[in-house]
N, C-alpha and C positions, 0 to 999 in steps of 0.2 A: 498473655494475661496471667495475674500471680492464682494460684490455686494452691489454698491451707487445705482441700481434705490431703486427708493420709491415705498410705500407699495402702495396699491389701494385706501385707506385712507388718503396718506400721498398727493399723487397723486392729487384727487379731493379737499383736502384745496390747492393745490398752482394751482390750475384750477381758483378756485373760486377766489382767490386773485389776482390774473393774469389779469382776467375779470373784476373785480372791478378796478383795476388799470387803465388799458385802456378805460374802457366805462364811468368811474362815474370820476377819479382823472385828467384825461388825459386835458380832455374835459375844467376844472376849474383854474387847478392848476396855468395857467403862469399869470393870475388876479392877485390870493392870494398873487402868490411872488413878482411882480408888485410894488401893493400895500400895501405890508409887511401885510396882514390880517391873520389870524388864521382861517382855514377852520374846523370851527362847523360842518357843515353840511354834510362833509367825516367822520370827528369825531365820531358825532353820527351815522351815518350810518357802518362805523367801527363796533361798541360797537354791533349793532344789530346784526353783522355778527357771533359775540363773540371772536374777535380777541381780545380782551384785558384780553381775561379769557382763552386766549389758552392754557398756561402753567400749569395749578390752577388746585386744585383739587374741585368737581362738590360739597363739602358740603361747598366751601367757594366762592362760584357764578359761576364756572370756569366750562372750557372743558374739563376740565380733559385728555387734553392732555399734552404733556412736550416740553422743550423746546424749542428742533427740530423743533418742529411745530411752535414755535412763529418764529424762526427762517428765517423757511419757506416763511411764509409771512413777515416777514420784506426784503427777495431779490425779491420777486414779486412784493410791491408798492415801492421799491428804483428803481425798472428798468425804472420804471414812474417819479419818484418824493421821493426826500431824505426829505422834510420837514414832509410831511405825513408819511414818515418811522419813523426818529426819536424820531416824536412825538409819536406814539405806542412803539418803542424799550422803552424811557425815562419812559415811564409811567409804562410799564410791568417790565423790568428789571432792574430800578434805583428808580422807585416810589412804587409799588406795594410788586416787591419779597423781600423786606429787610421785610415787618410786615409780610409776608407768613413766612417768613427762621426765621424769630427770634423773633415776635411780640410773647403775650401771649393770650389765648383762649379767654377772651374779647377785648384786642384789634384788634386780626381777625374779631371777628363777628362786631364790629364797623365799621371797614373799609375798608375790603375784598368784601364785598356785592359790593359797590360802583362801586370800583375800578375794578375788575376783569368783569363789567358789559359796561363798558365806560362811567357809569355816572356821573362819576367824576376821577379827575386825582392828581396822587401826584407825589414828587418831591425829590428831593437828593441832599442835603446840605452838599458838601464836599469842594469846591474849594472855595479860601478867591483870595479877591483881591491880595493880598502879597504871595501865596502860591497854587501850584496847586498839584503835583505828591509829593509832600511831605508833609504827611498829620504829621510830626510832627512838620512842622509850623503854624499848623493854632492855632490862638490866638482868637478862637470866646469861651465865657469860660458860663460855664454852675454852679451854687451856689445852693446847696442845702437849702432854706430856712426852719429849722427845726421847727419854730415857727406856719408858715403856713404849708408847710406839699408840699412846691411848687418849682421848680426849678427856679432859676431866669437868662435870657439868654442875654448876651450882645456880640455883633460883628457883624458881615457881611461876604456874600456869595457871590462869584461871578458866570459868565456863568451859571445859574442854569435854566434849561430846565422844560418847564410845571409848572413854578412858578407864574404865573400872570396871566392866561387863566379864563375868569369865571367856570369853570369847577374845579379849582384848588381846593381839601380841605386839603390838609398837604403838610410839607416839614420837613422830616427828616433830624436833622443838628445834626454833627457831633462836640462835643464841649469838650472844656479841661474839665474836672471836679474836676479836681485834681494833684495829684502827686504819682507816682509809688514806692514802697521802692527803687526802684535804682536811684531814682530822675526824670525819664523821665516822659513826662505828659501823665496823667491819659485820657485816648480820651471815649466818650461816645455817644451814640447815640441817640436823642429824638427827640418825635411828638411834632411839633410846630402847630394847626390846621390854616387854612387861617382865616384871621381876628381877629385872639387872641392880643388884646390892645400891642403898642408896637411894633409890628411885620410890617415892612413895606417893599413896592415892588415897587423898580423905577422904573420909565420906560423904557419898552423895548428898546435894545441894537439894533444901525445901524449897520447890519452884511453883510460881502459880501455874504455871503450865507448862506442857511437855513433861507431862509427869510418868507417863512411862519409857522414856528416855533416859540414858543415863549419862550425868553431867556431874565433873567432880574438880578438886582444886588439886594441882601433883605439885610435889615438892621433890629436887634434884641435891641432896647432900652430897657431892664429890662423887658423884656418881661417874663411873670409867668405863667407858667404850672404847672398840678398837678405833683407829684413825681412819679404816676401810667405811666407817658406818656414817662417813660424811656425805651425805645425798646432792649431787652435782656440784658444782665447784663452788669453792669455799670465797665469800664475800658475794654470790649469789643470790644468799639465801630470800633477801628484800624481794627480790626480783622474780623470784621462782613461785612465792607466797600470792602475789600479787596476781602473776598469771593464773593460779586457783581460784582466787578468790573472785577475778572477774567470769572466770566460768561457773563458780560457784552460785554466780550472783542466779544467772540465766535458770539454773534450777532452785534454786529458792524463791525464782518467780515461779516458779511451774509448782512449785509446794501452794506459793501464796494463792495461786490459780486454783486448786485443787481445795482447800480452804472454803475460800469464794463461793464455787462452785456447791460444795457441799451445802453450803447456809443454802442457797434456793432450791438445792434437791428436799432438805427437811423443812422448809418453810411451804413450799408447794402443796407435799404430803402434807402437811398439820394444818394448809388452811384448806386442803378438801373434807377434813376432819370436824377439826373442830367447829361446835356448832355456838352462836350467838344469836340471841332476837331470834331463834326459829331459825336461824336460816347458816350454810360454809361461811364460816368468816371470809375464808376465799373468792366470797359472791360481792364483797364492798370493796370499792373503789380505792378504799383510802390503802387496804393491802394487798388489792392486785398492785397498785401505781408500788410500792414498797419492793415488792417482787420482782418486778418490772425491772426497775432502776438496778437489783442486786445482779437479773440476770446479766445488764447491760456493763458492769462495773466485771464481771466472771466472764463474759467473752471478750471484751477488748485486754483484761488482762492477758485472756492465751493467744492472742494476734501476738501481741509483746513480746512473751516468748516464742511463741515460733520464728519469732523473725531475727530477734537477737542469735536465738540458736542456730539459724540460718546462714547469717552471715559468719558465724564461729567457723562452722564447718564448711563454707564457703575461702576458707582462709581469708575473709576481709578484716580490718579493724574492727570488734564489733562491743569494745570498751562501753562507750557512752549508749548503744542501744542497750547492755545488760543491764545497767545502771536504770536506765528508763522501766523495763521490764520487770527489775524489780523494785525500786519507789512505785511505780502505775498498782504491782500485783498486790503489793505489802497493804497499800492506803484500802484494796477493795475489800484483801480479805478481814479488814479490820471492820472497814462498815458495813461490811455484810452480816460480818458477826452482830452488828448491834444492830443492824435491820433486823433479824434472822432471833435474835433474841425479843424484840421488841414484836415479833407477828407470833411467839409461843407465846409470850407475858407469863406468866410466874413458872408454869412449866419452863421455859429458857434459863430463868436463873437457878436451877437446878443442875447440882454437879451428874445426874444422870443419864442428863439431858444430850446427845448430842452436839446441839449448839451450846450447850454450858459450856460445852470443852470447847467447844472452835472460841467462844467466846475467851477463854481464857488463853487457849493457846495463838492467837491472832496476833495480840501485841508486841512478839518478839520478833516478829515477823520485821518487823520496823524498824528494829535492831541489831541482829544477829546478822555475821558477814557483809558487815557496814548500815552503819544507821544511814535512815534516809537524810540526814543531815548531809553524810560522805555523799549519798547515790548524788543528791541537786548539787554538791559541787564536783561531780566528775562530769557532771554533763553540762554545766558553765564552760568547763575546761575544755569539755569536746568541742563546745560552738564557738572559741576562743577565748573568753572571756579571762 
């Protein structure tokens, strides 16, 4: 018989993140988004917790736990707060596991220590201004300088998450290098470190939401790296993106879960609350049945992910379940948001509001690390289609 509870183990990390959410995130967080500021001080406290070394194994600074577990904790602080989620998702599953899954034994020991500790953060250079889910447009192009022994990088990144933050020390960008014998281009993967000459970072982007997150556009003028700072083998690069990105997917369900989840934890509260005609609004039918439906939309989302993440670390295929996981999580946390706004009424559209944020940070959900456009045709493709 399949059984989702968790282990005792599994159990006390989403205790503990749960509690940090509520006591330490809860309390800060509508300043930060407010003010568009980056919350250092969840950040480092995070890192203490070793939430950024959840997945890792314990010789390259990590918990030596998997996935699952980062998982875990990314729907426990999104139940709170999506900015402090995706800044941990980005940095473990978009910053981190690309030099864990393909880096070579000295560039782990350079930059695993850091990263897997929370004391510094890295970043994922795949989206161009002119090109997102199709990474065979990006035109940011990568030159082997043979004279010097250096790669020489010209273009630009967009949406790129934990790129700007003082905490930032690399951003993996994913660059033409060339040309394939069958003419398509050659895509390759390299460390670009923060502050290597040439390499520059606009200023953060006015976003509706995930506003204390930090998202910015980088720009590579000739920018020169050693040849050593090529992250697994060269003409790779497509290949290596892709494998993140479908892991990527499975906790960004587990954010969108987290989301979800949140709208019925503050929808439940507010309709023991608030009172109407005399009486909980919580007491009418029209928004228990509301409630209802959001919790029912928040738990089948986390079957989704437990199971995609299941099969990940089962070593199975588990492409088309991530894809499900997250289309299924992305659609809930979105209508939950407007459920969840719709049982506060004018309190919800309030940026103060807890659900004002999930309301607003919801929608990227459906976008970010493949629109659900990409999720329905990966899973056409799974079924053969």
């Amino acid at each position: 018989m399949v059984d989702f509870r968790l282990s005792e183990e599994q159990e006390a990390l989403r205790t503990s993140v749960r509690d940090f959410a509520r006591e330490q995130v809860a309390p800060v967080i509508a300043e930060h988004y407010e003010h568009k500021t980056f919350p250092y001080d969840l950040i480092r406290q995070m890192g203490k917790m070793g939430l950024f070394g959840l997945p890792f194994a314990e010789e390259h600074g990590g918990m030596g736990g998997d996935y699952f577990a980062l998982c875990l904790a990314l729907e426990q602080l999104a139940r709170v707060d999506s900015s402090v989620a995706i800044t941990l998702e980005a940095a473990v599953s978009l910053g981190a596991m690309p030099i864990y899954r393909f880096g070579t034994p000295a560039q782990k020991a350079e930059w695993l220590p850091r990263l897997t500790s929370g004391e510094a953060l890295a970043a994922f250079g795949l989206t161009e201004p002119g090109t997102g889910s199709d990474a065979g447009g990006i035109t940011t192009r990568a030159v082997l300088d043979e004279s010097t022994g250096e790669w020489v990088i010209n273009g630009s990144k967009a949406f790129i998450t934990n790129s700007g933050t003082d905490l930032t020390c690399l951003v993996t960008v994913m660059a033409v290098t060339g040309r394939n014998p069958d003419g398509s281009k050659e895509l390759s993967t390299i460390i670009v470190p923060s502050g290597t000459p040439g390499f520059s970072v606009a200023p953060g982007y006015s976003k509706v939401g995930w506003c204390a997150s930090d998202t910015h556009e980088l720009a590579f003028d000739d920018v020169r790296v050693p040849a050593d700072n090529l992250l697994g083998e060269r003409g790779r690069g497509n290949a290596q993106f892709l494998r993140i990105l479908d892991e990527g997917r499975i906790a960004i369900a587990a954010l969108a879960t987290g989301l979800a989840q949140g709208c019925v934890d503050e929808s439940v509260k507010y309709a023991r609350e608030r009172t109407a005609f005399g009486r909980p609004i919580g007491n009418y039918q029209a928004v228990q049945f509301m409630i209802a439906d959001m919790e029912v939309r928040a738990h089948t989302a986390r079957l989704g992910y437990y199971d995609a993440a299941a099969r990940m670390l089962a070593g199975e295929d588990f492409k088309r379940y991530a894809a499900v996981a997250k289309l299924h999580a992305s659609n809930a946390a979105m209508d939950n948001a407007r459920y969840a706004t719709q049982v506060h009424g004018g309190y919800g559209f309030m940026n103060e509001s807890a659900v004002g944020r999930f309301y607003r940070d919801a929608k990227i959900l459906e976008v970010g690390e493949g629109t659900s456009e990409v999720q329905r045709m990966l899973i056409s493709r799974g079924l053969g289609l």
